[in-house]
C-alpha positions as CSV (number, residue, x, y, z in Angstrom):
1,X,-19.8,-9.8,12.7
2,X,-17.1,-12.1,12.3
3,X,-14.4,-11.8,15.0
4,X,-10.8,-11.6,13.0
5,X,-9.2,-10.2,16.2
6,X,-5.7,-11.3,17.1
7,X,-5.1,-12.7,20.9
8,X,-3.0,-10.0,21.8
9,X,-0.6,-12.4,24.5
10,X,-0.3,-14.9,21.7
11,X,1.9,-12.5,19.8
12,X,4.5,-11.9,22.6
13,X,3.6,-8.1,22.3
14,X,5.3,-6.3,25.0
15,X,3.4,-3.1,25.6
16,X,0.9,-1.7,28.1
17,X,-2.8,-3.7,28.1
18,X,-4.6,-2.6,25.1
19,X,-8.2,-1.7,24.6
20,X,-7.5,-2.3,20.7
21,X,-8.2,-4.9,18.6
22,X,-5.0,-5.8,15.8
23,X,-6.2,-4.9,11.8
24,X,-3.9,-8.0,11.1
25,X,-3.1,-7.5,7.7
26,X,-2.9,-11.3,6.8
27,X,-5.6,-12.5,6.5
28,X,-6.7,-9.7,4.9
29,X,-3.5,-9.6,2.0
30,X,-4.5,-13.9,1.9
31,X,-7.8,-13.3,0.9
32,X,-6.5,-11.1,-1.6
33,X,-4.1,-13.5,-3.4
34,X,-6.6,-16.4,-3.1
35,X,-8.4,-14.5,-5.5
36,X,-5.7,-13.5,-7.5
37,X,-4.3,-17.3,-7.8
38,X,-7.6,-18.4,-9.0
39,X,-8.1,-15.8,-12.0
40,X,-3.8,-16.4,-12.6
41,X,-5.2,-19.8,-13.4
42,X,-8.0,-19.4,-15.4
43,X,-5.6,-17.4,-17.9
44,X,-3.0,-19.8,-17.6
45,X,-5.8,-22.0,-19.1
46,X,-6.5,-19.7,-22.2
47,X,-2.6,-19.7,-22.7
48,X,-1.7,-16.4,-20.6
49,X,1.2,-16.6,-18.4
50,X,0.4,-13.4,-15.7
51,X,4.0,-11.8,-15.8
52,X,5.1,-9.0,-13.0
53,X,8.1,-7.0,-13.6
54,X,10.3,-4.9,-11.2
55,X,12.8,-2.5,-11.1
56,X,15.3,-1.7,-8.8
57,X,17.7,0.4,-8.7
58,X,21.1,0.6,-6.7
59,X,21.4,-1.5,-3.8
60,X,19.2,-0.2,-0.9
61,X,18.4,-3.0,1.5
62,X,14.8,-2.3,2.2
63,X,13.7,-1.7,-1.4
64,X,15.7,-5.1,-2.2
65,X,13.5,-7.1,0.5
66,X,10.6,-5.8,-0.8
67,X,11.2,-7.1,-4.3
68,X,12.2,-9.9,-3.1
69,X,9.1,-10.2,-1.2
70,X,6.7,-9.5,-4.2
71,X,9.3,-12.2,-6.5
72,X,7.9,-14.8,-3.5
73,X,4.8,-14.1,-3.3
74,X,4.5,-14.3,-7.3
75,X,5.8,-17.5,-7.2
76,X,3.4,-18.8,-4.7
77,X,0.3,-17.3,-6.8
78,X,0.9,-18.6,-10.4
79,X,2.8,-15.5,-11.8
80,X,6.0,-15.0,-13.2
81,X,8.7,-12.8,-12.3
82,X,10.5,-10.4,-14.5
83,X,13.3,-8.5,-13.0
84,X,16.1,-5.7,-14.0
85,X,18.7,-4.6,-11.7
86,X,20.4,-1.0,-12.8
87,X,23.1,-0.2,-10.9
88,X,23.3,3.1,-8.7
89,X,26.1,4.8,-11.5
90,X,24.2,3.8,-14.4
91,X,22.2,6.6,-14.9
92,X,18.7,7.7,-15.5
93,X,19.8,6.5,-19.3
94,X,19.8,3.1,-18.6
95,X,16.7,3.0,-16.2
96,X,14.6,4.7,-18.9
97,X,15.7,1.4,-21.2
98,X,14.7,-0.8,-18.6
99,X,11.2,1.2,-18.8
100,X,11.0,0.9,-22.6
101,X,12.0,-2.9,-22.3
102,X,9.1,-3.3,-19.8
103,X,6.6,-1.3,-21.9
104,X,7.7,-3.1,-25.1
105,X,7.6,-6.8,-23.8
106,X,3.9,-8.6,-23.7
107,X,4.8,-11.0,-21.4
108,X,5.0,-8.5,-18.6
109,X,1.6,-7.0,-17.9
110,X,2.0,-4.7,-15.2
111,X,5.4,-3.8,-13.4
112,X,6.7,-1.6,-10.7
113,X,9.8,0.9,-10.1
114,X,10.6,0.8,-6.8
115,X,11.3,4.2,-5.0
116,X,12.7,6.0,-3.6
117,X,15.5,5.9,-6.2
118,X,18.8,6.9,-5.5
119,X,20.6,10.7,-5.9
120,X,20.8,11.7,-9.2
121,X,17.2,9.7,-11.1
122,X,14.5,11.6,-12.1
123,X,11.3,9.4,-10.4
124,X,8.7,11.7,-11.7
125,X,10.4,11.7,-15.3
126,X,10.8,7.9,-14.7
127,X,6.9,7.2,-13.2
128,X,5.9,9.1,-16.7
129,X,7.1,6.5,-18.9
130,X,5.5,3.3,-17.8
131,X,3.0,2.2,-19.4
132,X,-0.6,3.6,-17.6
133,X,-1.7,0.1,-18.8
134,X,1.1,-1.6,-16.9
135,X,0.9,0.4,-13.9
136,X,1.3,-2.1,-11.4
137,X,1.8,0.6,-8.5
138,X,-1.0,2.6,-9.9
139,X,1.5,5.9,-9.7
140,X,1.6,7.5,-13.5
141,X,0.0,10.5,-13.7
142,X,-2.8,9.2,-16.0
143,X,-4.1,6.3,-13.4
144,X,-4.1,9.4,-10.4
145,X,-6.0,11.2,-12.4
146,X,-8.6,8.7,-13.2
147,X,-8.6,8.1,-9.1
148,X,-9.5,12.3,-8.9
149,X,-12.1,11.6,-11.8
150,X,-13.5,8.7,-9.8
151,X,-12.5,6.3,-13.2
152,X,-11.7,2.6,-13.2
153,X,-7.9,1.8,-13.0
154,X,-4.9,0.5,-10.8
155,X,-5.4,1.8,-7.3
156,X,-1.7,3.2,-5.2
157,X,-1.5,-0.1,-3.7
158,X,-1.3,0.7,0.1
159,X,-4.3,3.1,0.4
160,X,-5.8,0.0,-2.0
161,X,-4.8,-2.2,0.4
162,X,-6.0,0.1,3.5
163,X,-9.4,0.0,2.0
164,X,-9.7,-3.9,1.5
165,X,-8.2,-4.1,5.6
166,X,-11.0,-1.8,6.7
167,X,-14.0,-3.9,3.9
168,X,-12.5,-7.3,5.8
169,X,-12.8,-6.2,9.7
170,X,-16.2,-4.5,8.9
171,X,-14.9,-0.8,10.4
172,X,-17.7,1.4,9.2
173,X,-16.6,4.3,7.3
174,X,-19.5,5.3,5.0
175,X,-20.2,9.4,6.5
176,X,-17.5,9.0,9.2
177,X,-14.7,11.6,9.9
178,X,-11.5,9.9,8.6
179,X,-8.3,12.3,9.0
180,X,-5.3,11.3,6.9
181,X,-1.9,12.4,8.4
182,X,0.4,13.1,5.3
183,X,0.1,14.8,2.2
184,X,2.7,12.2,-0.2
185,X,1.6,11.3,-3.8
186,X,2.6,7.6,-2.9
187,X,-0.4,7.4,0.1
188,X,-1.6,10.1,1.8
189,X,-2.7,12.2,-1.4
190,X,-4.0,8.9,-3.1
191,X,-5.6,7.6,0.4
192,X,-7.7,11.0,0.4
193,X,-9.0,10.5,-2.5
194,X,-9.7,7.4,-2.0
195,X,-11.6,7.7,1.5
196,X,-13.7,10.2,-0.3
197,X,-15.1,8.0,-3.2
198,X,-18.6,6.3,-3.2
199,X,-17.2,2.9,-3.2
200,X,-18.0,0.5,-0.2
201,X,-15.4,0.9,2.1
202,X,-14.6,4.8,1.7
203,X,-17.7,7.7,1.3
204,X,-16.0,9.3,4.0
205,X,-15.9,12.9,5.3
206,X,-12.3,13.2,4.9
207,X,-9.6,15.8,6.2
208,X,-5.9,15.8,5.4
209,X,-3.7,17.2,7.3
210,X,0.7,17.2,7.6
211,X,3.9,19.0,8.7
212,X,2.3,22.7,7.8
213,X,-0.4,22.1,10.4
214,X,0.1,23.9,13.3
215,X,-1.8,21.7,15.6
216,X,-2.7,17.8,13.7
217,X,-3.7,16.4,17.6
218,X,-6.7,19.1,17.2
219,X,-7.6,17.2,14.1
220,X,-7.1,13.8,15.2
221,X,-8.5,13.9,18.8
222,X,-12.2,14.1,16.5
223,X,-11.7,11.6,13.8
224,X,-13.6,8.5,13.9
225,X,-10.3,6.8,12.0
226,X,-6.8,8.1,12.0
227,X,-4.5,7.3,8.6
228,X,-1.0,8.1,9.1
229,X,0.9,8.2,6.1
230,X,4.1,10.4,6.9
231,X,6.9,7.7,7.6
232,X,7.7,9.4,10.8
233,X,8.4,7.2,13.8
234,X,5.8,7.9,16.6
235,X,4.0,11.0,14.7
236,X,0.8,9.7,16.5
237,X,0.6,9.4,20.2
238,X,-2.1,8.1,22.6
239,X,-2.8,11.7,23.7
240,X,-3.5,12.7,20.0
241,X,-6.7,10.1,19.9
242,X,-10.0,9.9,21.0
243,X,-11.3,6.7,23.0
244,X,-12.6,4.2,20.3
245,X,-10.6,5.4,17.1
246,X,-9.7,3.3,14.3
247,X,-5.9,4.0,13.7
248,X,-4.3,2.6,10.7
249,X,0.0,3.0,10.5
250,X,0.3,3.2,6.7
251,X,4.1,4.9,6.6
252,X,6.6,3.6,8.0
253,X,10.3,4.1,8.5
254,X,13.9,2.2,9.5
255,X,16.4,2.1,12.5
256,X,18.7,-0.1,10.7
257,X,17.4,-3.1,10.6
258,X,13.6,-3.0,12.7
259,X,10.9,-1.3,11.3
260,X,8.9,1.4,13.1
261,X,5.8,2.6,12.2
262,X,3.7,5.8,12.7
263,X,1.8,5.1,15.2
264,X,3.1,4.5,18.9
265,X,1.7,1.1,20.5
266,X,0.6,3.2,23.5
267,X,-1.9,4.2,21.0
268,X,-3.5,1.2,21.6
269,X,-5.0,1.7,24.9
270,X,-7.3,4.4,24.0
271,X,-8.6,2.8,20.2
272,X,-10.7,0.3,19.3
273,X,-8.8,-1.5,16.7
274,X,-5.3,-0.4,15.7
275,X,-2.9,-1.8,13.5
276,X,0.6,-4.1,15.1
277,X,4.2,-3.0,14.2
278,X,4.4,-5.9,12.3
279,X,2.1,-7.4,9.8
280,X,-0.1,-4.7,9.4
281,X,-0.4,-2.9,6.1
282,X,2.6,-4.2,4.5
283,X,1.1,-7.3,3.1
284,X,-1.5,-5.8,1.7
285,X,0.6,-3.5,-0.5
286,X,2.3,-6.8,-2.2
287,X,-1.3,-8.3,-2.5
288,X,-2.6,-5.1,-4.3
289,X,0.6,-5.1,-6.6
290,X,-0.7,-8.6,-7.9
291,X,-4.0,-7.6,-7.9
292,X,-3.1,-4.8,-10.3
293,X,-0.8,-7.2,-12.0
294,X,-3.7,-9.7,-12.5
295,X,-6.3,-7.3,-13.7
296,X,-4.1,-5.9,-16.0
297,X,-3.5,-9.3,-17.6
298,X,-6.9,-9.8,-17.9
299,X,-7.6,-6.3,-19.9
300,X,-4.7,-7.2,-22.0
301,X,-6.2,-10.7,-23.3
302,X,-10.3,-9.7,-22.8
């Protein structure tokens, strides 16, 4: 086995001495894009420009450093950037044009809405209208469905990119006990599913569990691997997992301007690998976007 492990003093981390090992997600969300430059190329050399296309709406900070983020990371990969702004009083009017625009136009071949939207949109009336084809988040109806069928198509891009982090660091989860915390349509649902298919990386005995379980700790204190997906500052504690876990912080939430994630840090002094504040799954879910992006190109011009 490879040792990916981060040197925990290295970082500057300033928490109790660890037993964990970091699920960086760099080098995993790098390996990812290496790939997805190289096949952006070869279709640049048939004459296909990959095109990715955003929408945001209203002016929320965090939703507009993400785009900007995935608008970077195109940029470094070989794929251009499409982009459409819709202010918070325009209506759901104009953001179902912008959906029509991006369905219509063949230079984009997959493209995102970024949630949550502000008061007033309809996101499940809005996630209907893209394109399935296009569906660089993997979130209409018709690509979730395929994931419940076990069908090919664009994978939610964080539990995507949760499965490619656990594939890289070589965490066995074929017949282990994997309990998701969270029950959203955006990961915890799709992350389920997911853990549950017979693809390498998932085949899992899985168990969800959320907010209408009286107990979760009696859940997590068994599971070989703890997902949190509930964007709740410190849902899971140290006390709530068993020595040698795998935990994994997919949700995450704001205190203005510094991010917290699920999962406390003592949490690292009872697991085995965990995954840092910073740099964990986040990069993975722009790497996926693009990976989505790229196949889509690739089954628009096969």
């Amino acid at each position: 086995m490879v040792d990916r492990s981060i040197d925990l003093l290295a970082t500057g981390a300033r928490f109790a001495p660890m037993t964990a090992q970091f699920l960086a997600g760099g080098p995993v969300a790098e390996a990812v894009l290496a790939d997805v430059q190289t096949r952006a190329a070869a279709l640049a050399e048939k004459g296909v420009t990959v095109g990715l296309g955003t929408i945001l709406v209203g002016d929320d900070g965090p939703s507009a450093s993400y785009v900007k983020k995935k608008h970077e990371t195109c940029e470094a990969v070989g794929i251009t950037s499409h982009h459409k702004a819709i202010p918070a009083e325009a209506g759901q009017q104009a953001l179902v044009d912008a959906l029509n625009e991006f369905n219509a136009d063949p230079t984009v071949h997959g493209y995102i809405l970024q949630l949550p939207l502000p008061d007033g949109f309809d996101a499940a009336e809005a996630l209907a209208l893209i394109d399935p084809s296009k569906d660089a988040d993997g979130l209409h109806p018709e690509n979730l469905g395929k994931l419940v069928l076990m069908e090919d198509g664009p994978l939610p891009c964080t539990p995507a990119g949760i499965v490619e982090m656990l594939k890289f660091y070589d965490v066995e989860v074929k017949g282990k006990n994997v309990v998701v915390v969270g029950r959203g349509t955006t990961l915890g649902r799709p992350m389920a599913l997911l853990m549950t298919t017979k693809n390498q990386g998932a085949n899992a005995a899985t168990t969800v569990v959320h907010t209408g379980v009286n107990d979760i700790s009696a859940y997590t204190k068994e599971a070989d691997i703890v997902i949190a997906a509930v964007g709740r500052p410190g849902t899971i504690t140290k006390d709530m997992v068993k020595p040698g876990a795998v935990v994994v912080s997919g949700g995450i939430s704001w205190e203005g301007k510094k991010l917290l994630p699920d999962v406390n840090e003592d949490v690292g002094e009872v697991a085995s690998w965990i995954t840092p504040r910073l740099g964990g799954v986040g990069p993975l879910t722009v790497a996926m976007l693009l990976k989505n992006t790229v196949d889509a190109a690739e089954r628009a011009h096969s």
